[in-house]
C-alpha positions as CSV (number, residue, x, y, z in Angstrom):
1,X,-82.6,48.1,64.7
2,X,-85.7,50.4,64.3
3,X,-88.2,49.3,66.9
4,X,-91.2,49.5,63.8
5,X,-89.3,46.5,62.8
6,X,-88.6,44.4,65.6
7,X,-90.5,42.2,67.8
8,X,-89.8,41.9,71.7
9,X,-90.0,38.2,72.1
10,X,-89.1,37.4,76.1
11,X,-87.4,39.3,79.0
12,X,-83.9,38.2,80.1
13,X,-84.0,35.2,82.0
14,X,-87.3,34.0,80.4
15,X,-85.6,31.1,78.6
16,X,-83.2,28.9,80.5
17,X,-80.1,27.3,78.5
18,X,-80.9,24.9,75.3
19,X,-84.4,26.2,75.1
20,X,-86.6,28.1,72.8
21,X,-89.7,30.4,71.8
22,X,-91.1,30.7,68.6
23,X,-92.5,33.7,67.3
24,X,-94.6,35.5,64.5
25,X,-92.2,38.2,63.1
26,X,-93.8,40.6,60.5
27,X,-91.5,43.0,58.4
28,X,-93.3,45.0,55.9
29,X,-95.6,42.6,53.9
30,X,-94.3,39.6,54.9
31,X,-94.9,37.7,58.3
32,X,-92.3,35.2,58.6
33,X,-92.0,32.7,61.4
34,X,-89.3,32.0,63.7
35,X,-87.5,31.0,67.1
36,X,-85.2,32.2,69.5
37,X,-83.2,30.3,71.8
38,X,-80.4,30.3,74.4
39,X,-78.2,28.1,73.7
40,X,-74.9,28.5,76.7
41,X,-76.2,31.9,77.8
42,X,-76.0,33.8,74.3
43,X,-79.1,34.0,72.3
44,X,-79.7,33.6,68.8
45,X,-82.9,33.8,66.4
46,X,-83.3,32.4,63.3
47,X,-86.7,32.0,60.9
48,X,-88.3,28.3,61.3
49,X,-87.4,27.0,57.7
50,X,-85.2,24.1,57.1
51,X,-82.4,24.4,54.3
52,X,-83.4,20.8,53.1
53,X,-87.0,21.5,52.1
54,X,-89.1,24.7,53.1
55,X,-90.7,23.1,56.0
56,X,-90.9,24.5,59.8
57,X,-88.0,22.5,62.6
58,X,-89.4,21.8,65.6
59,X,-90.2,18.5,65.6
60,X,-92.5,18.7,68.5
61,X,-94.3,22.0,69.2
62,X,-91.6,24.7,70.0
63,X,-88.9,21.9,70.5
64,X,-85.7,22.5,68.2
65,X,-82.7,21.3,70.0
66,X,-81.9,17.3,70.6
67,X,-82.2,15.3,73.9
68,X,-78.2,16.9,74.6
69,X,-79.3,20.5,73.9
70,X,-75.7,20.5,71.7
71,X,-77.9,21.0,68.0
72,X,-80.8,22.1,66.5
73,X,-82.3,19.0,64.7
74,X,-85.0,19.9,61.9
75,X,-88.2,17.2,62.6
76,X,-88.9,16.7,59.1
77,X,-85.8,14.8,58.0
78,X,-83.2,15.2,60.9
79,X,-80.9,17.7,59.1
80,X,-78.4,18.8,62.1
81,X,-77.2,22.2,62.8
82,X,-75.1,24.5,65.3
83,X,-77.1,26.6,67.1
84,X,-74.6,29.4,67.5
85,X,-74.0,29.5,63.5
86,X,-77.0,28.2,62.3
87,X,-74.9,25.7,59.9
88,X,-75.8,22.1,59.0
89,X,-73.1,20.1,59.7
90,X,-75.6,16.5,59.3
91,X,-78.3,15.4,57.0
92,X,-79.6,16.4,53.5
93,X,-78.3,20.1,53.6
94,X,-74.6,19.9,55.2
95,X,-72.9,23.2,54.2
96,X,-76.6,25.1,53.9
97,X,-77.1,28.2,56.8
98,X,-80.4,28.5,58.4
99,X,-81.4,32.2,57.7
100,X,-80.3,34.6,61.1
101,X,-82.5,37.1,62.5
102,X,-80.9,40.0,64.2
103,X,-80.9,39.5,68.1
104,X,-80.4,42.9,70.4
105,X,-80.8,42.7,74.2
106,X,-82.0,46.2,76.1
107,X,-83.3,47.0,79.2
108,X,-83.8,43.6,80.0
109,X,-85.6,42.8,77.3
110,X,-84.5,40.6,74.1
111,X,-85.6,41.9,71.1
112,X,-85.6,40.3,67.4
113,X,-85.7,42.2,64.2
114,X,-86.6,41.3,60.6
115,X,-83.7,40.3,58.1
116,X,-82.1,42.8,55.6
């Protein structure tokens, strides 16, 4: 991932399990939101735009996962999805896949980069 076109978003150990941190990734002429969270020790990222309509998640500021910390539950209209595959398996958009950002971990530092 060329560093021009990532984003350092937290250091390791920043986020503790079934948590998140959004972010302002910009890649070329586009500045796309989106969030990164742990979810059981392995981080993913993925841009803030539910499948269902082209609205942000969290339903509370920065909030994406449900009161178990098992899913990622879009505010807007509750559509349900895995947080290590991004799919929605409950709701409007079962079957859709929240768009992936690439995640790279170096020096102690997670990094996310912009989407090909």
């Amino acid at each position: 991932m060329p560093s021009s076109l990532r984003l350092r978003v937290a250091s390791l150990g920043d986020l503790a399990p079934e948590t998140s941190r959004k972010f302002t990734l910009t890649c070329g002429a586009v500045t796309l939101e989106g969030f990164l969270i742990n979810y059981r020790g392995t981080h993913y990222a993925y841009a803030n735009e539910c499948q269902h309509l082209p609205m942000t998640m969290d339903w509370v500021e920065n909030r994406f996962f449900d009161a178990a910390g098992a899913y990622l539950v879009c505010g807007t209209h509750g559509a349900t999805y895995e947080p290590h595959t991004g799919l929605c398996v409950a709701g409007p958009c079962v079957g859709e896949v929240l768009r992936a950002l690439p995640v790279l971990v170096e020096d102690g530092a997670i990094w996310v980069g912009c989407p090909e």
